[in-house]
Structures are given as structure tokens and as C-alpha cells.
C-alpha angles and dihedrals in degrees: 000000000000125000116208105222118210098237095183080071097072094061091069134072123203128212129176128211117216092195096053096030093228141100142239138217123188127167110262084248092065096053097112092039086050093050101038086047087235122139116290136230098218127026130278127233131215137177147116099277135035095253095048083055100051095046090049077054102052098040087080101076088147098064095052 
């Protein structure tokens, strides 16, 4: 049995904010942009649950 494996995963990072209640979801090129709170490269997704953020993340194909 072979499992297919979503590689485009792997290009994105995810982090939650207990404060906010959200979470984010940034491309692994923008981590120190993310971090250091500079201009990224990629877009950044937010939403209230890890898949929301990751397709606010991906709905942005012109900026990457």
C-alpha cells in the first residue's frame, strides 16, 4: 500500500496565537520575515483553523 504525500505541505510553516485565537501560515522562505515582523516575500495566512490558514495562504499564486 502507497501513501501519496502532499509535498506542497512541506513549503509552509504554521504558527497559533493564543492571544488572537488564530493561526498563521507563512512559506518556509519568509521565516525570518515572519519573525522579525519585515515585508514577505510570500503571503501570510491567517484564520481560525490550520486549513483556513493555509488556504488564505495559497490563494495568493501572483505574489510567489
Amino acid at each position: 500500500m502507497e501513501e501519496t504525500i502532499d509535498l506542497e505541505l512541506y513549503a509552509f510553516l504554521f504558527h497559533y496565537n493564543s492571544y488572537t485565537k488564530s493561526w498563521g501560515c507563512f512559506n518556509r522562505a519568509d521565516y525570518r520575515n515572519y519573525w522579525n515582523g519585515t515585508e514577505s516575500i510570500h503571503k501570510i495566512g491567517r484564520g481560525a483553523t490550520l486549513e483556513a490558514a493555509l488556504k488564505d495562504a495559497q490563494n495568493d499564486k501572483d505574489k510567489g
